[in-house]
C-alpha positions as CSV (number, residue, x, y, z in Angstrom):
1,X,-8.1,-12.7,8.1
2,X,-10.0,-9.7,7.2
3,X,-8.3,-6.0,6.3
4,X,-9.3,-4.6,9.6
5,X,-7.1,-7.0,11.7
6,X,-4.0,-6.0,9.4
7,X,-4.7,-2.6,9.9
8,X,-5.1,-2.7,13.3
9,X,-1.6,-4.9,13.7
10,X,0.2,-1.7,12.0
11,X,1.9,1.4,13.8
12,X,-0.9,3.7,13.7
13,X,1.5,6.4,11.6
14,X,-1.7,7.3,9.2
15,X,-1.0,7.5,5.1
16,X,1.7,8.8,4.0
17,X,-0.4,11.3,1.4
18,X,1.5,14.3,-1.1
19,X,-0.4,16.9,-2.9
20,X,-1.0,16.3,-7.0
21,X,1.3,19.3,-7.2
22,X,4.4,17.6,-5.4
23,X,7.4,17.2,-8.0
24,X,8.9,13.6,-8.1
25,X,12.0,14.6,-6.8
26,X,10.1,15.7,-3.3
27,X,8.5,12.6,-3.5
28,X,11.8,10.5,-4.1
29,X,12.9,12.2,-0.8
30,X,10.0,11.2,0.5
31,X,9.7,7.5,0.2
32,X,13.8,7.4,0.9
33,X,13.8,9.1,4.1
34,X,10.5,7.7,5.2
35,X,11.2,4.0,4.4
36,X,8.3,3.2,2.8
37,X,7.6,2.3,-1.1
38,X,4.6,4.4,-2.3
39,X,2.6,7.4,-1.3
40,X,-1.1,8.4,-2.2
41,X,-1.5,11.5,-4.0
42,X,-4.5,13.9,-2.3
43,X,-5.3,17.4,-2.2
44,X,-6.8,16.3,1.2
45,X,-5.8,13.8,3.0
46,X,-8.8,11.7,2.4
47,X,-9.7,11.2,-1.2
48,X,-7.0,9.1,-3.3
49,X,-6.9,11.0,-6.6
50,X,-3.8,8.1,-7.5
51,X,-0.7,6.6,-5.9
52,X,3.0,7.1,-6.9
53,X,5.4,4.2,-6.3
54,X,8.8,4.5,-6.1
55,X,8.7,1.6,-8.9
56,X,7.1,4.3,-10.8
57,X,9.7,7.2,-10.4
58,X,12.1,4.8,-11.4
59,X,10.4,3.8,-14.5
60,X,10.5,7.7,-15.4
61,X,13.8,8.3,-15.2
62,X,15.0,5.6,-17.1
63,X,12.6,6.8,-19.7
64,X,13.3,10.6,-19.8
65,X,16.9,10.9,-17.2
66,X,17.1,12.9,-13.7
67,X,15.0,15.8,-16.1
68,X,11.5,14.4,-14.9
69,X,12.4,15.0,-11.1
70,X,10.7,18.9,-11.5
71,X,7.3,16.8,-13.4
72,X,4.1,17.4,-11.2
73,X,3.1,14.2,-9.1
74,X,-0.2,14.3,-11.2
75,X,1.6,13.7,-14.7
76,X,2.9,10.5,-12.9
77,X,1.0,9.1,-10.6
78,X,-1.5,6.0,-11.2
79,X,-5.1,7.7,-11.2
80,X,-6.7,4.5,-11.7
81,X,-6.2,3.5,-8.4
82,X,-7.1,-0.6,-6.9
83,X,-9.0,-0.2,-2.9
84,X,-10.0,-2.4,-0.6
85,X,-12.3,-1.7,2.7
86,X,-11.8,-2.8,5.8
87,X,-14.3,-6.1,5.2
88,X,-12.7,-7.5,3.0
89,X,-10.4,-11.2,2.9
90,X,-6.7,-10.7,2.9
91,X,-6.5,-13.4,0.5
92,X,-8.7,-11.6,-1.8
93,X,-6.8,-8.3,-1.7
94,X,-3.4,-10.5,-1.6
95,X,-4.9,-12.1,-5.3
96,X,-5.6,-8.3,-6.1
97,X,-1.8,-7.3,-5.7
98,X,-0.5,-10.2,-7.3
99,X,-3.0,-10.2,-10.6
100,X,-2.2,-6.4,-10.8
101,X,1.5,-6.0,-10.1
102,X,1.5,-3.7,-7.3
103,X,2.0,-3.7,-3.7
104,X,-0.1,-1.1,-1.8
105,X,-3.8,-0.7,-1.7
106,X,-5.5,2.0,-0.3
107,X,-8.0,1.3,2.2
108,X,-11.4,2.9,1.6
109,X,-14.7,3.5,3.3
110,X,-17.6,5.2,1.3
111,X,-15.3,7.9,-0.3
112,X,-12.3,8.2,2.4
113,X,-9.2,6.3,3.0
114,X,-9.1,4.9,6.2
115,X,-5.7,3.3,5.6
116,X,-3.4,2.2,3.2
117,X,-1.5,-1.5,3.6
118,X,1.1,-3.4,1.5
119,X,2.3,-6.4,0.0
120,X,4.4,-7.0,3.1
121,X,2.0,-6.6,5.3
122,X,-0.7,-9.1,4.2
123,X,2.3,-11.6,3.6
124,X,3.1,-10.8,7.7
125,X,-0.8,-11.6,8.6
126,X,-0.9,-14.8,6.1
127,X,2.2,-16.0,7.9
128,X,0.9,-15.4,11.1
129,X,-2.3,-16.6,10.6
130,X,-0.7,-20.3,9.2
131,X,1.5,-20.3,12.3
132,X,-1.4,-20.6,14.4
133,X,-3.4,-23.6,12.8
134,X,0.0,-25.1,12.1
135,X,-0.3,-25.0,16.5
136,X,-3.7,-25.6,16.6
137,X,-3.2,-28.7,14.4
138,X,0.0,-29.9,16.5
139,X,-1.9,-29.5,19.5
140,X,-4.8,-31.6,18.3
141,X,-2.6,-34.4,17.0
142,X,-0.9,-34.8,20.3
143,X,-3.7,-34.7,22.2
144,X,-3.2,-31.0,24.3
């Protein structure tokens, strides 16, 4: 199953996106009252400059306490951030979240984000996908 399909299997919400200026505590908000476990940070809604996880904000407060809630998104964030396009293998990008301990990947094309997917959501398609040749396979076996 390739990137594309997983994308198009999601709600078509767009990327949740904050500004480099954002302070953690409006991002904390953020991923609470949105449901969702990381944002990418962009001045325009196109271009990752990094992503913030909430597995990150956590990490900072145990470090420093409830004090780095006014820090700038930008002294946080992960600027070294992991893509994907839209062409390639979900069990490549699934290998990719695994090896690096995360669980969201931008989706990029040239030098914009076209979508963003997670952990969950390759794990979804994987299941999916097995759930069909586990069918197909039935089928052949009994002779349908």
């Amino acid at each position: 199953m390739l990137v594309s399909q997983i994308l198009k299997s999601k709600s078509d919400d767009g990327v949740v996106t904050v500004q480099p200026s954002a302070t953690l505590a409006t991002v904390a908000e953020l991923l609470s009252s949105r449901k969702i476990g990381a944002v990418v940070v962009s001045a325009d809604g196109k271009h990752v400059a990094g992503i913030l996880s909430e597995r990150d904000i956590v990490r900072e407060l145990g470090k420093r306490g409830p004090a780095c809630l006014s820090d700038k998104v930008d002294s946080v964030m992960t600027a070294r951030v992991v893509t994907c396009s839209r062409g390639d293998d979900a069990q490549v990008v699934l290998q990719k979240m695994t090896d690096g301990r995360f669980r969201h990947l931008p989706v990029v094309e040239g030098t914009e984000m076209v979508g963003l997917i997670s952990i969950g959501d390759v794990v979804k398609a994987r299941l999916a996908e097995l759930a069909m040749e586990k069918d197909a396979l039935e089928g052949m076996i009994k002779g349908f």
